[in-house]
N, C-alpha and C positions, 0 to 999 in steps of 0.2 A: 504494500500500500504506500504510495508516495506521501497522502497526507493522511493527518486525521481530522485536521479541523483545517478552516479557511483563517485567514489573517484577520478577520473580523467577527470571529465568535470566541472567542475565551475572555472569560469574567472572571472574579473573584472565587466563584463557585468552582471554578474549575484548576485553584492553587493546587500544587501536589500532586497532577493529571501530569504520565509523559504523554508529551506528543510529539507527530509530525505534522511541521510547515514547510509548504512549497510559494513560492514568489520570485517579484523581482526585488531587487536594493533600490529600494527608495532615497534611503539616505544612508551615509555610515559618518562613525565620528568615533574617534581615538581619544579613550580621557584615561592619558597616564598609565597606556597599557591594558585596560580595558575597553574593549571596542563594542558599540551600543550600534547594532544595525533597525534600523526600520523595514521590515520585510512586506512587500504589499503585493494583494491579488485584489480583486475585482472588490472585494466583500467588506477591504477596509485595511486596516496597518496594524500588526502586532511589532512592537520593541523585543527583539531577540539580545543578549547578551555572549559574546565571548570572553572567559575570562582562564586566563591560561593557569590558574589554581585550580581550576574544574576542570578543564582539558586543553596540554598543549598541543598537541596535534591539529584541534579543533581553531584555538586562535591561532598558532601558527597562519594557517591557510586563510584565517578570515584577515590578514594582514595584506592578501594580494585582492582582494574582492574590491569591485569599484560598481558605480550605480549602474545601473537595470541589469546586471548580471542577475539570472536565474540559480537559485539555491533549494537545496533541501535541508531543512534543518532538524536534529532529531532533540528533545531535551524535557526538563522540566518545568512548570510554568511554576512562580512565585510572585509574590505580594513585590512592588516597586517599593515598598514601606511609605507610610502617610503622607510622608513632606513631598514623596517626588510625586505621588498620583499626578495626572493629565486628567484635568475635567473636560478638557474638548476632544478628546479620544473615547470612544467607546472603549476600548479595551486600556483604558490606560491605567486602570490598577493595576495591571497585572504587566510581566514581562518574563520570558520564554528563557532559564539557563541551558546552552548548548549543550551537549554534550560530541554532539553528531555534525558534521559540517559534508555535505557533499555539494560541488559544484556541476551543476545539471547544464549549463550554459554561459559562457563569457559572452561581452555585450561591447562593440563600439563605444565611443561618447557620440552620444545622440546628438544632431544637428540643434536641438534646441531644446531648452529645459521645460520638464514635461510640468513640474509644479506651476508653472509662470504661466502668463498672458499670452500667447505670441500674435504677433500682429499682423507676421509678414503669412498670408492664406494658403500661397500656393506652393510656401517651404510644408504648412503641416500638410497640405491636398499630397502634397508628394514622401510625404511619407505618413501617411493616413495609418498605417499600420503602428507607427507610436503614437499618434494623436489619440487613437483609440485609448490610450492607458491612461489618458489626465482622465480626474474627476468628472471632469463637468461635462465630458463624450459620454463617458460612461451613463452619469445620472441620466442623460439626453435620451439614453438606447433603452435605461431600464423606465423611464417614463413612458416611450414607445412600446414598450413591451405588455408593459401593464394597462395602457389606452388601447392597444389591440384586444387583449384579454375582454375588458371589457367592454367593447365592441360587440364582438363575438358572444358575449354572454347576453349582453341584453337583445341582438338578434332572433340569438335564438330560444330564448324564452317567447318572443313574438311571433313564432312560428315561420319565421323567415329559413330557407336553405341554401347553403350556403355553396354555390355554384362555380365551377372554372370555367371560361369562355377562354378560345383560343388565344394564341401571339400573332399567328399570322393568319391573317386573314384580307380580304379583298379590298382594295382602294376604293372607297368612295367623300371622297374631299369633300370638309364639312366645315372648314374653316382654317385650322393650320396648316402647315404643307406635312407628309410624311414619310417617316423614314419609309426607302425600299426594300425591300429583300428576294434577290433576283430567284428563277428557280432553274436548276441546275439540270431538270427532267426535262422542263417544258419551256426551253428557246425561247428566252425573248419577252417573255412574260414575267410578271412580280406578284409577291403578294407584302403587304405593306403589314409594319406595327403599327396598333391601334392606337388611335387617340384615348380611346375610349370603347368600353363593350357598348356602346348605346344599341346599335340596332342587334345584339345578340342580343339582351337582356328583354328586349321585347319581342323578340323570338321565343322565348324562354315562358313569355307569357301566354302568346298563342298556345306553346305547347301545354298552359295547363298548372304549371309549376307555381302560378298565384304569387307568390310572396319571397323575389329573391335577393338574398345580399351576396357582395363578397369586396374582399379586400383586393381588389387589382392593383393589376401594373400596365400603366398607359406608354404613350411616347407620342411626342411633338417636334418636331424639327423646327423650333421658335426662336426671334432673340430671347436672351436671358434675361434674366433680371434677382433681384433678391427671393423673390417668393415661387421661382420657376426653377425646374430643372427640366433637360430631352428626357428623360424617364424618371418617370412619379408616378405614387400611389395614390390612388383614392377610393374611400370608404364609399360605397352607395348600394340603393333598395331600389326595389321596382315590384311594383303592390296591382294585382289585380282587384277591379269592381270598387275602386275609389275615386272619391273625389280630391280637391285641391288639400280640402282641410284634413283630410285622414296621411296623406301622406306629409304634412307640416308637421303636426301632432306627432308623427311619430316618429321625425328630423329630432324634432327639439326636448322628445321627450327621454330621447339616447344621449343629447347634450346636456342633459339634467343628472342624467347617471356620471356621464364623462365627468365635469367639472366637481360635481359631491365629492364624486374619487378619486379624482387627481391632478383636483389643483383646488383642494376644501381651503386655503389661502385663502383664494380669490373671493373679494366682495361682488356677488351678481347678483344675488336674487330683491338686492335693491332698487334695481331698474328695472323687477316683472312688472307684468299689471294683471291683477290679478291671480296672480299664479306661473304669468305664461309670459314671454316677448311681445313687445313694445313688435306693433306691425304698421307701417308706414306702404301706401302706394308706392307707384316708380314715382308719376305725377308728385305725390307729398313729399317724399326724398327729395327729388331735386330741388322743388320751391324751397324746400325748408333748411335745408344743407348745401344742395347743389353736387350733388353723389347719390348712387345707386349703393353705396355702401356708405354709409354716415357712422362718423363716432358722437353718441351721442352721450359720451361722458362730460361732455362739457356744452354750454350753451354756443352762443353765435349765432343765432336764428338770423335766417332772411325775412323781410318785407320786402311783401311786394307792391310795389308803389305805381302800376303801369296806367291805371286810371288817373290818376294826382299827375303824373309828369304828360298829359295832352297839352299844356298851354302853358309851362310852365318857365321859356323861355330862352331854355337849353337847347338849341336848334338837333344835339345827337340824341335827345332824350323823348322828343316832341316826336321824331322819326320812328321811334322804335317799336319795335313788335310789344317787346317787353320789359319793363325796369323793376331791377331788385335792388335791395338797400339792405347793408350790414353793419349795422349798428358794433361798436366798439367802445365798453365803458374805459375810460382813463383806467379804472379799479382793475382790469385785467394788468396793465402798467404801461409804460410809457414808448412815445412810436416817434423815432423821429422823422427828418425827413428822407434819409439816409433808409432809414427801415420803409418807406410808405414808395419810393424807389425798386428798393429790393421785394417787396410784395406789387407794384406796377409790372416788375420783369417777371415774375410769377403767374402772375394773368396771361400777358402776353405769350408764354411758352405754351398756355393752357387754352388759346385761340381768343382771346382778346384784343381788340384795338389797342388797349390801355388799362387805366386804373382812374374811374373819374371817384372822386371823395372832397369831402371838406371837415374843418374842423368846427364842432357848434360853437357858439358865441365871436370867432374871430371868423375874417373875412378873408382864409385862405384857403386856397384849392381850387379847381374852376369849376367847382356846381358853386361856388359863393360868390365870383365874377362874374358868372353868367346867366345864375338863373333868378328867376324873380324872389321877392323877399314874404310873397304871402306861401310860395311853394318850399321854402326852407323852412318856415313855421311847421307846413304840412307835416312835412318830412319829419319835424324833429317829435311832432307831438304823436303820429303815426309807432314811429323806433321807438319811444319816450326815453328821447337822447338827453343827456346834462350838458351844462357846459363843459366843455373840454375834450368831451368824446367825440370819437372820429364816426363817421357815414362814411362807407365804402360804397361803388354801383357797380350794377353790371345793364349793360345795355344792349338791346339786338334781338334774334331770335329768342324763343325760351330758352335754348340750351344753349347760344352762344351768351346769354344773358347770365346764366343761374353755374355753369361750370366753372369757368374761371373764377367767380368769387366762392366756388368752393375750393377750389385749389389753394385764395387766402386764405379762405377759413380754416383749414388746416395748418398751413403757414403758423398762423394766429396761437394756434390752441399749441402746438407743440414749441413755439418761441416763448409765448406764455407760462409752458408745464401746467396747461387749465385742466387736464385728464388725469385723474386719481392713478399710477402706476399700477397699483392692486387690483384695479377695479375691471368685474369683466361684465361690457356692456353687448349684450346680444340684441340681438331686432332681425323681423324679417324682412323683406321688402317683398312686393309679391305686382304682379298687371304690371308688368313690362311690356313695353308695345312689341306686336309678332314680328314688325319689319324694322331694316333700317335702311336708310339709300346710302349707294355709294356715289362715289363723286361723277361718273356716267350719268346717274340718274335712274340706273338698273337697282331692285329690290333686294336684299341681302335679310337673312334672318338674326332676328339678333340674337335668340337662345339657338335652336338647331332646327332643321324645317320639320321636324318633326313633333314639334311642339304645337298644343292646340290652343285656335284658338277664341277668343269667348263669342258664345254662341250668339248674345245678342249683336254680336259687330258682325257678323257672319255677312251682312248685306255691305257689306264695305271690304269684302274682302277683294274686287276686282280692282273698282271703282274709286277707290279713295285706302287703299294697303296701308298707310303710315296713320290711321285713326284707328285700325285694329289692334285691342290689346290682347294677350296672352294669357292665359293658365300659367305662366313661372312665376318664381320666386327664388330667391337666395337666403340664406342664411349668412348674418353678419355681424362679426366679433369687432369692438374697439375701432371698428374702420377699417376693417380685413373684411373681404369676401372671404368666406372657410367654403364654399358650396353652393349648388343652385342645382334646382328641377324644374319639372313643369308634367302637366299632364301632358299626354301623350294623344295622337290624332289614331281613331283605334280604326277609322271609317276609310276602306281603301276610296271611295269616290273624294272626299276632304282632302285624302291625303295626295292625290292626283291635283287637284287644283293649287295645293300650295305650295307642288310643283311648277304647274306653271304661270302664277304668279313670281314666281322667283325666275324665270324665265328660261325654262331647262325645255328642250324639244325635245316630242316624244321616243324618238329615239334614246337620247339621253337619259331621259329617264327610266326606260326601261333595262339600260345598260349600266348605269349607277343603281337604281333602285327597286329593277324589276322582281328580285328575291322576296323583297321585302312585300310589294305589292299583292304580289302572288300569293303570301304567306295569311295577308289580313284580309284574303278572299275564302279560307276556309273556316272562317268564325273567331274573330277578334277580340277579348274583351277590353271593355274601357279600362286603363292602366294610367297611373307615374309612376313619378319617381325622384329619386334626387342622389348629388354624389358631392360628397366631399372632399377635398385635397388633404389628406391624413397626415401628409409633409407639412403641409402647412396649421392643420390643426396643431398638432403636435407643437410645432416652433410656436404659437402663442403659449400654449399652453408650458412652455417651457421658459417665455421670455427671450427665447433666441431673435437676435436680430435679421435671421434669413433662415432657407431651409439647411443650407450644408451645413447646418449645426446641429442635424436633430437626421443626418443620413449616415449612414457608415461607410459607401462610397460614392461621395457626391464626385459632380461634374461639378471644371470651374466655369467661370463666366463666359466662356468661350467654346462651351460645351467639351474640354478635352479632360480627358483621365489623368492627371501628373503621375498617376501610383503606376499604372501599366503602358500609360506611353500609349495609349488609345487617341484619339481613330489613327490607324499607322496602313503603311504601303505595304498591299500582299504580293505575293511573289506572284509572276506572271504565269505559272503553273498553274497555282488556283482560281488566278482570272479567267484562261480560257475555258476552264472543267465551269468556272459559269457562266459564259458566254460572256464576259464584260471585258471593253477594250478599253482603256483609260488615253482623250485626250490631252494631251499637250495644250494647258492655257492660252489662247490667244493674247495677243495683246491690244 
């Protein structure tokens, strides 16, 4: 037996036990010919002892040991005696005399010290195999482990089963581009990694299967960003003979279990209502935050002032579709003009003209040069602005009106520190509109075309596409999207049309989606659903500031491996056995 205990289970109970410990050197420290090692595994640190009065053989050899070398240590455990106990050590009453010393592995000096900070990403990305051994990886994996557990448990006490859907499966682009995977049988042809099981899991349901979860593994060939990775997991359910509200309910009623058990920290159940999540339209989200995922730990509410600013003086305001106003008390603190700049460039990145504002009582800014002085009253008594507090606008369509000043408004609340750190504020957003246009002028979906959608717009679905709202919703933490669904269109006629609303000919559609068609011709039932990004659950839940802090082999921002030197050039052998000729970049 190599051990008998882990470096994190012996107590006082267990003085006058011999044991064996395996680990690595955490630490070592020579006091005066007695050498005090720190021995650590996954479980936590015991203080081992060499003391060459007990055994020289034993110190002898622990005189060449240096850190993360691998040990087996064989000995006695005894009392540290009162004065030296360790109260931030679970085991620190106790410490391990040698008798046994075998060395099971010698160890480099690590590129970087694993107790510490490190800064530099893509020195630990490249050696991910010692990063794994800091603390705060570790707590990350065993948080992960434990949020899948209960995942899992509470599925399937809801009589949910839990299903594998393939890796490779058939291209039908749905919004990301995706990775290929050429086929080595059949010449010339691919079969693509999924973004997502979407159209298997409603397969799943024709077949009968009612009620299915599982923990997949997707893939996107996307830019990067902090909350992304090319391959990520996400938690999601797909429920037969429900409606919008059966599948919310039992989104947030798994996020009620999640957070009780692991992360009972967290202050949330101060922002239920009722019992349940604060639920906001798409329409009320934006008016009111200017995001489809709002944090609503902290206030900054919009006003909307588009009635008030018709005659008001302001020739860009008197134009516009739409004016919103964001009020800013002094009491959040102070803006100069340097900051009111730096939040102008923030609009702007975010499809603003600019940043039109004033401050009340003083006559600076140019809504206070320009516009009349009975519409600044308006204004002020509408926000019920003080002196000194800033009005921010936004002007234009609705959404070039209301996004931009939520892009300050976040600005705002995290320069400020206005959101409680602790605090975990959920909400759902739900009636998201079914289309979006692209810059053509051609219809694009804004959840996935297979999203349904509400029946009373049903007469606007040729006619007027962009007034049609949806069956989806999202679920959203602190200002994180965690997830989103939607009910599903179960009706092959429906789902033919919003085909070609989105403007796909018949051919195409039957060569992207004919499977599918065919499938909700032998009896359908009305289905959703919803999916989570469990990488990203996770890194909330963890406090992590991206995912590659909550993955065991993330991709960096560039989508490449540092640990294996991925994606790399195969030998022209195995190119041809798949038919792929690689060329030479043009210039």
């Amino acid at each position: 037996m190599f051990r008998t205990h882990t470096c994190g289970e012996l107590r006082a109970e267990s003085i006058g036990t011999e044991v064996n410990l395996c680990g690595w050197v955490h630490s070592r420290r020579d006091h005066g010919g007695i050498i005090f090692v720190d021995l650590r595994d996954r479980y936590g640190l015991t203080q081992v002892v060499f003391d060459p009065r007990i055994n020289k053989e034993a110190h002898k050899l622990a005189e060449s040991i240096r850190s993360e070398w691998v040990l087996q240590c064989k000995g006695k455990v005894r009392d540290r005696g009162e004065e030296l106990h360790n109260p931030n050590l679970e085991t620190g009453d106790i410490e391990v005399e040698i008798h046994e010393l075998k060395i099971l592995n010698k160890a480099q000096t690590p590129p970087f010290e694993l107790e510490k900070e490190v800064k530099n990403e893509d020195l630990r990305l490249q050696y991910r195999y010692l990063d794994l051994r800091r603390q705060q990886m570790q707590r990350n994996l065993e948080l992960r482990h434990k949020m899948c557990l209960v995942i899992r448990e509470y599925f399937d006490k809801k009589g949910f089963w839990d299903v594998e859907t393939p890796i490779m499966v058939k291209g039908t682009p749905e919004g990301s581009r995706e990775y290929l995977v050429p086929s080595r049988l059949h010449p010339g042809k691919f079969y693509v990694l999924p973004q997502s099981p979407q159209q298997l899991k409603q397969l799943l349901m024709v077949g009968g299967i009612d009620r299915y979860f599982q923990i997949a593994r997707c893939f996107r060939d996307e830019d990067l960003r902090g909350d992304r990775q090319p391959e990520f997991t996400q938690f999601e359910l797909e429920m037969s003979f429900v409606d919008q509200e059966d599948v919310m309910d039992t989104v947030e009623d798994c996020f009620h279990d999640l957070t009780a058990q692991c992360a009972p920290q967290k202050n949330w159940k101060k922002y239920l209502k009722d019992g349940r999540f604060v639920r906001f339209t798409w329409h009320e989200a934006m008016e009111r935050y200017g995001t489809d995922k709002p944090d609503i730990r902290f206030g900054l509410e919009f006003v909307n002032i588009t009635d008030e600013s018709k005659e008001c003086g302001f020739g860009i305001f008197e134009k516009a579709e739409y004016i919103s106003a964001l009020p800013v008390s002094q009491e959040c603190g102070e803006l100069s003009r340097k900051d009111i700049d730096d939040l102008t460039d923030i609009a702007r990145q975010n499809g603003a003209g600019g940043l039109a504002w004033f401050r009340v009582g003083e006559e600076s800014g140019p809504v206070a040069k320009n516009a009349t002085k009975d519409f600044l009253d308006t204004v002020i008594t509408k926000t019920k602005a003080k002196p000194g507090d800033l009005i921010f606008f936004g002007a234009g369509s609705f959404i070039r009106a209301v996004e931009p000043l939520g892009a300050v408004r976040n600005a705002l609340g995290k320069k400020f520190q206005l959101a409680e750190k602790d605090d975990f504020a959920y909400a759902w957003v739900y009636d998201f509109p079914l289309f979006e246009q692209k810059e053509d002028g051609t219809m694009q979906a804004a959840h996935h075309p297979f999203t349904s959608p509400h029946l009373e717009d049903l007469e606007y679905l040729k006619s007027d596409p962009l007034r049609v709202r949806s069956y989806a919703y999202d679920v959203v933490l602190n200002g994180v999207e965690l997830g989103g669904g939607s009910v599903r269109i179960h009706d092959p006629e429906l789902q033919h049309t919003m085909f070609e609303v989105l403007g796909l000919s018949e051919e195409e559609t039957q060569r992207r989606f004919g499977h599918l068609l065919k499938a909700f011709q032998y009896g359908c039932p009305p289905h959703g659903g919803c999916a989570m990004g469990l990488d990203r659950v996770v890194m909330m839940f963890a406090d992590e500031p991206n995912i590659r802090e909550v993955i065991a082999f993330p991709k960096n921002q560039s989508a490449q491996d540092l640990m294996l030197g991925a994606p790399a050039p195969m030998p022209e052998k195995e190119l041809r056995e798949q038919n792929i000729q690689v060329l030479e970049e043009s210039d």
